[in-house]
C-alpha positions as CSV (number, residue, x, y, z in Angstrom):
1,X,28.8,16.9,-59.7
2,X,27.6,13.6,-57.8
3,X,27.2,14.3,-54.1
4,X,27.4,10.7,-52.3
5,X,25.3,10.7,-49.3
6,X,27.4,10.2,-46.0
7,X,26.5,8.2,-43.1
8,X,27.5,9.5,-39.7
9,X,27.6,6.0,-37.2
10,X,28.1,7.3,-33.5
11,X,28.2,4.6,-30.4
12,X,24.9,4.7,-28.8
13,X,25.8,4.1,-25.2
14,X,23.0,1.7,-23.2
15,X,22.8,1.2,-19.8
16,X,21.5,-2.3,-18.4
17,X,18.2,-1.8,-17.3
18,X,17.8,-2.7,-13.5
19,X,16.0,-6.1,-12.7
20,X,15.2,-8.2,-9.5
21,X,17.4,-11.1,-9.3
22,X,16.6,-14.0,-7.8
23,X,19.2,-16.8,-6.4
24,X,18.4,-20.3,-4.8
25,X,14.6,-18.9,-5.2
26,X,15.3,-15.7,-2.8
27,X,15.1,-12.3,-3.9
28,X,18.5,-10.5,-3.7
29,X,19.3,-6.8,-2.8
30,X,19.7,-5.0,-6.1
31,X,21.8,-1.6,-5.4
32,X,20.6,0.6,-8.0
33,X,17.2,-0.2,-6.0
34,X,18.4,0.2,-2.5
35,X,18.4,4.0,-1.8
36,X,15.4,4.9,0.4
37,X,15.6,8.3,-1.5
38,X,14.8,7.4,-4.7
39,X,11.5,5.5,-3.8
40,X,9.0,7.5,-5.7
41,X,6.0,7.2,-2.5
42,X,2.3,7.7,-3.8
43,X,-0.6,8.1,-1.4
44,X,-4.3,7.4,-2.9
45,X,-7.9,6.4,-2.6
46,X,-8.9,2.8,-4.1
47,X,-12.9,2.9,-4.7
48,X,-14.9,-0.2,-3.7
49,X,-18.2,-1.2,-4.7
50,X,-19.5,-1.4,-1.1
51,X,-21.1,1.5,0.7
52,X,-20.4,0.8,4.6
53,X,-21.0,3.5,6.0
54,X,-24.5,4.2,4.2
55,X,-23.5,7.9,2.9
56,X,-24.7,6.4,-1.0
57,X,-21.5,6.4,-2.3
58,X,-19.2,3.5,-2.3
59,X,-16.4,3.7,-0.1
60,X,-12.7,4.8,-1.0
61,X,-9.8,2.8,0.6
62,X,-6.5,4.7,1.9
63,X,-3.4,3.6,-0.1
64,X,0.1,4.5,0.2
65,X,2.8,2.4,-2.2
66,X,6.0,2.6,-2.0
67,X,8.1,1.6,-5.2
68,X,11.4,1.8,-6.8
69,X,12.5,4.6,-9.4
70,X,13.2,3.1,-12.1
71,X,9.4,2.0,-12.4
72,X,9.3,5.5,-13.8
73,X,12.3,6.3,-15.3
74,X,12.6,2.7,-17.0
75,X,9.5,1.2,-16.9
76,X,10.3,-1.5,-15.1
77,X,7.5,-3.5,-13.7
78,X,7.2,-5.0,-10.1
79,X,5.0,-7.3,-8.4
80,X,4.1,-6.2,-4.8
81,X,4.1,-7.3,-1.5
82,X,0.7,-5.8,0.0
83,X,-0.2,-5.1,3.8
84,X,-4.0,-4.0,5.0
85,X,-4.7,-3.4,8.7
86,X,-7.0,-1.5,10.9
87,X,-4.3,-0.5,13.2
88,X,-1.6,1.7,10.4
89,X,-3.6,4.7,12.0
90,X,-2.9,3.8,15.7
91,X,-4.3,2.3,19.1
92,X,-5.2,3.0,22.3
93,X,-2.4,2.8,24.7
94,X,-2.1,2.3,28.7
95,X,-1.6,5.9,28.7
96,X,-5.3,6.7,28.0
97,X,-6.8,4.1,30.2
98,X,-8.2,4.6,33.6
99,X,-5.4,3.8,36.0
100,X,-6.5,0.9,38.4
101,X,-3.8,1.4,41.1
102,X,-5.9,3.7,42.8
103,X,-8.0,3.4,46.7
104,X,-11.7,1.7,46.2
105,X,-14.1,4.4,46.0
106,X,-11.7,7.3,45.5
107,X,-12.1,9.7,42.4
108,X,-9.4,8.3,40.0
109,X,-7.0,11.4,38.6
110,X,-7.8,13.0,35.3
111,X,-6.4,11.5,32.4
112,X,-5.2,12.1,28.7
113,X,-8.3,11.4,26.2
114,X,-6.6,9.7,23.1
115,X,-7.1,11.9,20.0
116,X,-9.7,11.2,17.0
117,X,-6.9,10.4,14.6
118,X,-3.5,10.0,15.0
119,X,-1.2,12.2,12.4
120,X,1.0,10.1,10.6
121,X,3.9,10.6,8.2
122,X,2.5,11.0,4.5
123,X,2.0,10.3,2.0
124,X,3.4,6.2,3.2
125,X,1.3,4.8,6.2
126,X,3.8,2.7,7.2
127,X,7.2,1.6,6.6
128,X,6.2,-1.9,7.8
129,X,8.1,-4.2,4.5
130,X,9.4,-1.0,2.7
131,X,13.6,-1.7,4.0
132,X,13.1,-5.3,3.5
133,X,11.5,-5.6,-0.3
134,X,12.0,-2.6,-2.0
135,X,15.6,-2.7,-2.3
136,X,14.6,-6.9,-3.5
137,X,12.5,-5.4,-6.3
138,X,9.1,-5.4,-5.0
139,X,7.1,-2.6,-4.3
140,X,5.3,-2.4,-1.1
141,X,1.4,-1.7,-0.8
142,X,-0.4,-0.8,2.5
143,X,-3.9,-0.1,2.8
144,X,-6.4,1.1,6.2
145,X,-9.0,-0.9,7.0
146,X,-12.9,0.1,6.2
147,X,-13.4,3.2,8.6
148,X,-10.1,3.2,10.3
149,X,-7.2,5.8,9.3
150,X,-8.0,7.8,6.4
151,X,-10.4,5.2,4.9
152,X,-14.3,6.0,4.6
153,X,-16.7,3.4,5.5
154,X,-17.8,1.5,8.7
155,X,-15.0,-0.6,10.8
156,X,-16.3,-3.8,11.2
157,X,-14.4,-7.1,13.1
158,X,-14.7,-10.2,9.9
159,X,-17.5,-8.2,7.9
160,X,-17.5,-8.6,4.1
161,X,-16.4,-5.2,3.8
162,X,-12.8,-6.4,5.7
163,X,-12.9,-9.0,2.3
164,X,-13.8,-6.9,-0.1
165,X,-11.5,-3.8,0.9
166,X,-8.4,-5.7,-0.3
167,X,-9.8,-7.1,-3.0
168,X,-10.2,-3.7,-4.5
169,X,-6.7,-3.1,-4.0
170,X,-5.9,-5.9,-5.6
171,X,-8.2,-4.7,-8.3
172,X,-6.5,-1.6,-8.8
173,X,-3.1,-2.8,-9.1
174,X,-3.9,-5.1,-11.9
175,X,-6.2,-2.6,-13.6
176,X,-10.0,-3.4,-12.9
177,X,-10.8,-0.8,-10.2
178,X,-10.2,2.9,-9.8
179,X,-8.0,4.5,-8.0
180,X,-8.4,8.4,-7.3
181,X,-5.8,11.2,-5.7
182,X,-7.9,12.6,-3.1
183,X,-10.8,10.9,-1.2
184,X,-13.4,12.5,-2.6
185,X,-11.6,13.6,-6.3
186,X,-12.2,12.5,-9.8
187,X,-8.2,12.6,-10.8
188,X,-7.1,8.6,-11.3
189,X,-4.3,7.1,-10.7
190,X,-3.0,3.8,-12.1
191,X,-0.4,1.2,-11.4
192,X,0.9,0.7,-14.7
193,X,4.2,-0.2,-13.0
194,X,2.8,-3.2,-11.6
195,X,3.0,-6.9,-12.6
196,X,-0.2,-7.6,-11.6
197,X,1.0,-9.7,-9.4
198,X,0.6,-9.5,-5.3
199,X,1.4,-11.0,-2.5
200,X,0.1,-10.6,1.2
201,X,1.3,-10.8,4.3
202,X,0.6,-10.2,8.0
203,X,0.3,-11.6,11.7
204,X,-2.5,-11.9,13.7
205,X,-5.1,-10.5,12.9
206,X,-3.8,-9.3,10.2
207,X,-3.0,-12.0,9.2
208,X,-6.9,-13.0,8.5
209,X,-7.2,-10.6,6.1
210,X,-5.0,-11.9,3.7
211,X,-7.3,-15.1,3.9
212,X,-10.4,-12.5,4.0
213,X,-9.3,-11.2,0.2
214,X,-8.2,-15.2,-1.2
215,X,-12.0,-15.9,0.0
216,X,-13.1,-13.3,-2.9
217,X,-11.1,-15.3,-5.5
218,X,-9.6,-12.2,-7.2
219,X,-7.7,-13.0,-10.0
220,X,-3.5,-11.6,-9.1
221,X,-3.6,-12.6,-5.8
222,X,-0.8,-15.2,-5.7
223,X,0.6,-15.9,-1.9
C-alpha cells in the first residue's frame, strides 16, 4: 500500500504592523498608538563618564521614556523626541519666600520651608511631549539635570557636565552608553526600540541645552 503524503494549507491571518505616517512632512495621529494606556513607561539611570560630584564614580542620569506598545509587541522601532531640564523635579515658589508686605523692622511671620525633593509621579518625570508625539509615533525621553531630581552629580548653570549629561542619553538610545535600573544597580537596560535617531527640544533655558549636547557632536542627534 502507497500512503501519499497530504498537505494541510490553512489561511494564516496577518495583521498590518503599526507605522508612523507622515503627510505633507507632518507626523499624523496613528490610533492603534493613541491610547495613553498602552504606553509601556520605563524609568532608568543613564551612566556618564563625568564624576561631578567627586564621590569617584561617574555619575548616573535620571531617565524616564515613554513609548508606544507595539515597540514590544511588534518590534517596531521609533525615533524620539528628547527633553532634559533641571527644573522636572520642581522650583521654589512665592509660597516659600519671605513675604515683603510686612512693617520695616517688624519680625516677618513664619513661613513654609520648601521640601528637599519634590515627589513626583513615577516612573515618567513629566508628561511634558508625551499627548502630543506618542500617539505621532515617537517616543518621548526626559532626563534631570546633573544634581537636580533623581540625578547624582553636581548642578552646575552652562558647566560641561550640562553638555555631556545629554549626550549620554543620546548615547544610550543609540547603543554606546549604559543604561542601568536603579541608581546605583548593575541590571542594564537598553533601547533596542529605538531608531537611533533623536530630536531635542525645549524653551529657555532649556532650550540651551539642546545646543549644550550638538556642541559634543554625538553622532544621532538630528534636530
Amino acid at each position: 500500500m502507497f500512503l501519499a503524503p497530504v498537505l494541510l494549507w490553512a489561511p494564516i491571518r496577518t495583521e498590518a504592523q503599526s507605522l508612523p505616517v507622515f503627510e505633507d512632512g507632518m507626523a499624523q495621529i496613528v490610533d492603534t498608538f493613541a491610547n495613553p494606556d498602552s504606553w509601556i513607561r520605563e524609568e532608568l539611570w543613564v551612566e556618564t563618564d563625568f564624576d561631578s560630584d567627586g564621590d569617584g564614580a561617574m555619575d548616573r542620569m535620571h531617565v524616564s521614556v515613554t513609548r508606544q506598545a507595539q515597540t514590544e509587541s511588534e518590534g517596531l522601532k521609533v525615533a524620539v523626541i528628547y527633553g532634559s531640564s533641571p527644573y522636572y523635579s520642581g522650583v521654589s515658589m512665592d509660597e516659600y519666600f519671605w513675604d515683603i508686605r510686612h512693617e520695616i523692622g517688624a519680625t516677618p511671620p513664619e513661613r513654609p520651608h520648601r521640601p528637599a525633593f519634590k515627589p513626583s509621579i513615577r516612573p515618567y518625570i513629566s508628561n511634558g511631549f508625551t499627548k502630543y508625539w506618542v500617539p505621532r509615533g515617537f517616543a518621548v525621553v526626559h532626563s534631570e539635570s546633573p544634581g537636580t531630581g533623581l540625578s547624582q552629580g553636581c548642578p552646575t548653570v552652562g558647566a560641561a557636565n550640562e553638555s555631556l549629561a545629554p549626550k549620554a542619553v543620546i548615547d544610550w538610545l543609540n547603543g554606546r552608553a549604559k543604561g542601568y535600573t536603579s541608581v546605583d544597580g548593575s541590571e542594564q537596560v537598553k533601547a533596542n526600540w529605538c531608531t537611533g535617531k533623536v530630536g531635542m527640544t525645549g524653551t529657555s533655558y532649556n532650550g540651551t541645552l539642546p545646543l549644550a549636547a550638538a556642541t559634543t557632536g554625538v553622532e544621532g542627534l538630528e534636530a
